[in-house]
C-alpha positions as CSV (number, residue, x, y, z in Angstrom):
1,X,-191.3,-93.8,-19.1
2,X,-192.0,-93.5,-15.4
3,X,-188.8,-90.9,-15.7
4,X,-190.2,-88.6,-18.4
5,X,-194.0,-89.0,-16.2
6,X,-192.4,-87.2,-13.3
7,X,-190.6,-84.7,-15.4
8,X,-193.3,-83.6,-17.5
9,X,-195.8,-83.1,-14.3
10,X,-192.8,-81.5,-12.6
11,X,-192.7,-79.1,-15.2
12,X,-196.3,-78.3,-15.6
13,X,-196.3,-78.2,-12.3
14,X,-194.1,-75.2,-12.5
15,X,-196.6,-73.7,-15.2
16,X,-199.6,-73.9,-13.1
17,X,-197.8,-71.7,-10.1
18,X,-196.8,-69.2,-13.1
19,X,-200.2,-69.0,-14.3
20,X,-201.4,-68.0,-10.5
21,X,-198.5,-65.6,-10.0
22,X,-200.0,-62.5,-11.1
23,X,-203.2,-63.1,-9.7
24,X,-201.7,-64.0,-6.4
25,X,-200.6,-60.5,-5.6
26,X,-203.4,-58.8,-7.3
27,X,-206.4,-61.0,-8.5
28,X,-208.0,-58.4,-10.8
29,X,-204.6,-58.3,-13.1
30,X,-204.5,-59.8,-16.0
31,X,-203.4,-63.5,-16.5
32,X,-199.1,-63.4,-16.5
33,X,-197.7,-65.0,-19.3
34,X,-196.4,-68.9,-18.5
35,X,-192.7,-69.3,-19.2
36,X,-191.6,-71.0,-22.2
37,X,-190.7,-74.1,-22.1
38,X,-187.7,-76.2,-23.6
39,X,-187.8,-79.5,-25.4
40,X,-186.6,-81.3,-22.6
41,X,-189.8,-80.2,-21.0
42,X,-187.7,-77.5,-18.6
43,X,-189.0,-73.9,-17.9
44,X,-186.7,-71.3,-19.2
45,X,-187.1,-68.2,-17.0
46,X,-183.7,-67.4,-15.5
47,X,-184.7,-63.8,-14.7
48,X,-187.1,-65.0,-12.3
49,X,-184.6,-67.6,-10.6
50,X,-185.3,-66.9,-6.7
51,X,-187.9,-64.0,-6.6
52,X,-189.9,-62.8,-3.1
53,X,-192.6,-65.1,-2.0
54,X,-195.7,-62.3,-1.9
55,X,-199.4,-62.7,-2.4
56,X,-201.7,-66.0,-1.8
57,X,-200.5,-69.9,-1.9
58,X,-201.2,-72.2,-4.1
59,X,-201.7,-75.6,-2.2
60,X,-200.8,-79.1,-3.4
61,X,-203.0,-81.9,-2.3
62,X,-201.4,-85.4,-2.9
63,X,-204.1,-88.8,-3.1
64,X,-201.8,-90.9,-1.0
65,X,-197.8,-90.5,0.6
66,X,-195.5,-91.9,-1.7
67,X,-191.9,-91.2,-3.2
68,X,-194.1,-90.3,-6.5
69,X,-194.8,-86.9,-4.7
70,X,-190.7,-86.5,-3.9
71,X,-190.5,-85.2,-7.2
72,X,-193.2,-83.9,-7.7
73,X,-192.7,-81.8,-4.6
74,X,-189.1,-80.5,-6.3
75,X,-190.6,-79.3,-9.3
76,X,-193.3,-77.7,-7.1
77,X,-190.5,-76.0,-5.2
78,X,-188.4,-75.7,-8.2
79,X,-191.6,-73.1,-9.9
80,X,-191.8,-71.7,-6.1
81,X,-188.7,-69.8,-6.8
82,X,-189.3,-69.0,-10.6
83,X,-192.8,-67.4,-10.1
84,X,-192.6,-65.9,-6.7
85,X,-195.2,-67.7,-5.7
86,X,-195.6,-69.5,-2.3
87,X,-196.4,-73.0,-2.8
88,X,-196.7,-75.6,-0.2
89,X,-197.9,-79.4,-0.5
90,X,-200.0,-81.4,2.0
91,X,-200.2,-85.2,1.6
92,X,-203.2,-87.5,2.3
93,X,-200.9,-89.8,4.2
94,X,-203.9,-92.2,5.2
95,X,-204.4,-92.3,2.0
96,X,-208.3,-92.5,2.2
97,X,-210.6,-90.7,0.3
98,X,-211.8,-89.1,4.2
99,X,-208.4,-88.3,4.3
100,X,-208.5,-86.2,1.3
101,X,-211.6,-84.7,1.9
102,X,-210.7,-83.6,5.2
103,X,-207.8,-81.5,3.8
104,X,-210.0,-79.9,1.2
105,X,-212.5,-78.9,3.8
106,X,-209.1,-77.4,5.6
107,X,-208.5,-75.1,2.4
108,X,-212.0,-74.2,2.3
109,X,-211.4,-72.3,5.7
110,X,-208.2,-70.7,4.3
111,X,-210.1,-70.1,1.3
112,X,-208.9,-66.1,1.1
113,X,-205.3,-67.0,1.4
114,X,-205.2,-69.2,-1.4
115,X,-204.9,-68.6,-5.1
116,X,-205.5,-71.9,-6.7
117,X,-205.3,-75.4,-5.3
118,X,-204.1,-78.6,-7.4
119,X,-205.0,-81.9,-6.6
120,X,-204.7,-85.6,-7.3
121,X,-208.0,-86.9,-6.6
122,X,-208.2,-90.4,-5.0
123,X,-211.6,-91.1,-6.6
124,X,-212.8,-89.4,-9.5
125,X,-216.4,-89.2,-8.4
126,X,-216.7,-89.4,-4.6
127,X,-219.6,-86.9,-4.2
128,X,-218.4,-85.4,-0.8
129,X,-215.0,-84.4,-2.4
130,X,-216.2,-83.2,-5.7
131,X,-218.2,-81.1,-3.5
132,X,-215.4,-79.6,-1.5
133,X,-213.7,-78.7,-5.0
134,X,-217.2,-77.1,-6.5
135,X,-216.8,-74.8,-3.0
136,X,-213.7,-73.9,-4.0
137,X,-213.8,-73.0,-7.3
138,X,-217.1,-70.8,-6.2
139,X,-215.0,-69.0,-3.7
140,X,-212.9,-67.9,-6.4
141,X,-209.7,-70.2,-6.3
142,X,-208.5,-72.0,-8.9
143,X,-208.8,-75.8,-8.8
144,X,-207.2,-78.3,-11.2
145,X,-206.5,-81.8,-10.8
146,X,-202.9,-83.6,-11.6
147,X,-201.9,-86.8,-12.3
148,X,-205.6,-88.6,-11.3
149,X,-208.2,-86.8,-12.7
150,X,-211.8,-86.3,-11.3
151,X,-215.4,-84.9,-12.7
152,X,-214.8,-81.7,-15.1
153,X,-217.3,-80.0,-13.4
154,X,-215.1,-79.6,-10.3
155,X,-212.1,-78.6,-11.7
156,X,-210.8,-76.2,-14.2
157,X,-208.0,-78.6,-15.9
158,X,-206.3,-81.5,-15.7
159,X,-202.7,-82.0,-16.0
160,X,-201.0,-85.6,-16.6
161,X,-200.2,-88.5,-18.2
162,X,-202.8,-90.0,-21.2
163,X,-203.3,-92.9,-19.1
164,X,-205.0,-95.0,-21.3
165,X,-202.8,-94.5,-24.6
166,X,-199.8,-95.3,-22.2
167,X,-201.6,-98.5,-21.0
168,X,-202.6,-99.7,-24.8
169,X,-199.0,-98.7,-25.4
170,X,-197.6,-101.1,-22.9
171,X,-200.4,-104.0,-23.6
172,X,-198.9,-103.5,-27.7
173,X,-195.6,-104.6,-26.2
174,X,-196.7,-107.0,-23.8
175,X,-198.5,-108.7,-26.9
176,X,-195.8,-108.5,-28.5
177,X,-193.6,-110.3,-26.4
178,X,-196.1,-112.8,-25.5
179,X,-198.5,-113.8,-28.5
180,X,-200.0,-117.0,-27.5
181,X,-201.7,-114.7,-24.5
182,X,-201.2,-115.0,-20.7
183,X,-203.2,-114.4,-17.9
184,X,-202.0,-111.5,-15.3
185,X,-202.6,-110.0,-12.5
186,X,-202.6,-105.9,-11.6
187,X,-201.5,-104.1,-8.9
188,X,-202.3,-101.0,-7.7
189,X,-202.8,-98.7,-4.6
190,X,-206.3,-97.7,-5.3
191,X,-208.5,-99.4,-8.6
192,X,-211.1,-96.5,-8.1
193,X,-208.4,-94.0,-9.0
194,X,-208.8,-92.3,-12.6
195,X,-205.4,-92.8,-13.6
196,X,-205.6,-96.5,-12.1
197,X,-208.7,-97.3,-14.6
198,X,-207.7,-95.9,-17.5
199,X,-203.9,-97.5,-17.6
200,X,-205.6,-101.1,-17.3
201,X,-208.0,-100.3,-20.0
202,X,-205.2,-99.0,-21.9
203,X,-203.6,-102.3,-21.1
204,X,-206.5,-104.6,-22.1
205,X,-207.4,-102.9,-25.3
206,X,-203.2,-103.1,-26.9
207,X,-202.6,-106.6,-25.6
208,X,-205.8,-107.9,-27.1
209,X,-208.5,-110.5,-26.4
210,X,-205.3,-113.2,-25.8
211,X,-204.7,-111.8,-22.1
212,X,-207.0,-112.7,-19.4
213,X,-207.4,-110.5,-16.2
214,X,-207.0,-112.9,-12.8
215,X,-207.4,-110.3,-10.1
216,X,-206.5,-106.6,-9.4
217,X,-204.4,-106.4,-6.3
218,X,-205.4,-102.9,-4.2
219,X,-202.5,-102.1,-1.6
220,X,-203.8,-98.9,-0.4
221,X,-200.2,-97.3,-0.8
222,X,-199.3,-99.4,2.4
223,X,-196.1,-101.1,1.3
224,X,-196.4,-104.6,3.7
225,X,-199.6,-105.0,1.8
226,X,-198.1,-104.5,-1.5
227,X,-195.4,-106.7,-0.8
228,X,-198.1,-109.3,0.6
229,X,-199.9,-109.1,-2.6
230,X,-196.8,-109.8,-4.2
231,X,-196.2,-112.9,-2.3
C-alpha cells in the first residue's frame, strides 16, 4: 500500500507541474493539456522527455524531512523534465509548523517568479499559515496541498491518499484478525496533521467498538523519539 501511496502522488505530482507549464512561460495562455496517464499510474509523454527549463518554478513545500519526500522528490524531478518546467523542493526540516510558515512567507517574496506552489501542510488550520497560502493564491500563484490537506479556502486542490477509507480499510483487517478486540496504541509524527486524523478515524470506525485507543504517540519526525516511543 505504502508502495502504490508514493507512486500515485509521484505521478500526480508530475500532473500538477504539467498543468503550470503553459502558464509558466506565458500566464495569459490557455491551460496545456495534462499528459495521459497509464494504468500503472505513469505519465506517458515521451516527446516531452528532457525539454528546456523556461518560465516560473513551481516550489514544493514538504511538512517535515523524511525519506517519504525521497520519492516524492523523484517524481517531482521525473515531471521537471516532461513539462519543462523548473521545479524545486524545500523541506520544513524542523518540522514545526513556524518552520513551515517561515518558508511560505519566503515564497511570498519570490511571489513573481513562481507559478504555483504545492504543499503538505503540517496543520490543517493553523491561522498564520493558511494566511500565507490565502496571500499566495491572491498574488496570482497557484496553491494546492499534497498528501496533508489543509482549509479549502486556502488552496485550489488537494492531491492524496483518501486517508480515512484507507484507515477503515486497515481497521476491517485488523478486526478481522483480532475479533475479541485489543487495545493499541498510534504513532505518528504530528496528530494535528490532516492525513494523521483522518487514518485513525479510518482506523476506529473499520475495526469497531471492540478496539480501545491507549495513547497516540507524537514523534515530531525526530527518529530517537520515535524509537523511544517505541520502547
Amino acid at each position: 500500500m505504502i508502495a502504490r501511496r508514493l507512486a500515485t502522488l509521484a505521478s500526480l505530482v508530475a500532473l500538477f507541474l504539467a498543468a503550470c507549464a503553459n502558464q509558466s512561460a506565458n500566464p495569459n495562455a490557455p491551460a496545456a493539456p495534462v499528459p495521459k496517464v497509464d494504468s500503472g499510474l505513469n505519465p506517458i509523454n515521451p516527446a516531452t522527455m528532457n525539454k528546456p527549463k523556461s518560465g516560473k518554478d513551481i516550489l514544493f513545500i514538504t511538512n517535515a524531512n523524511s525519506p517519504f519526500w525521497e520519492a516524492v522528490e523523484a517524481g517531482m524531478k521525473k515531471g521537471s523534465d516532461e513539462t519543462g518546467v523548473n521545479a524545486r523542493m524545500e523541506r520544513n526540516a524542523e518540522g514545526t509548523i513556524e518552520g513551515q510558515i517561515r518558508l511560505v512567507e519566503n515564497a511570498l517574496t519570490k511571489k513573481d517568479q513562481l507559478a504555483g506552489v504545492c504543499i503538505s501542510a503540517l496543520q490543517p488550520d493553523a491561522e498564520g499559515l493558511l494566511a500565507k497560502l490565502r496571500e499566495l493564491k491572491a498574488a496570482g500563484v497557484h496553491v494546492i496541498t499534497m498528501d496533508s490537506d489543509c482549509k479549502a479556502d486556502a488552496r485550489e486542490a488537494f492531491i492524496g491518499t483518501n486517508n480515512l477509507a484507507a484507515g477503515e480499510e486497515l481497521g476491517k483487517k485488523v478486526a478481522a484478525l483480532l475479533p475479541q478486540g485489543a487495545k493499541f496504541c498510534s504513532f505518528v509524527g504530528d496528530p494535528a496533521a490532516q492525513n494523521a486524523k483522518d487514518r485513525l478515524t479510518g482506523f476506529m470506525k473499520g475495526a469497531g467498538d471492540k478496539f480501545v485507543k491507549l495513547e497516540v504517540y507524537q514523534d515530531g519526525v525526530d527518529p530517537a523519539r520515535a524509537k523511544s516511543n517505541v520502547e
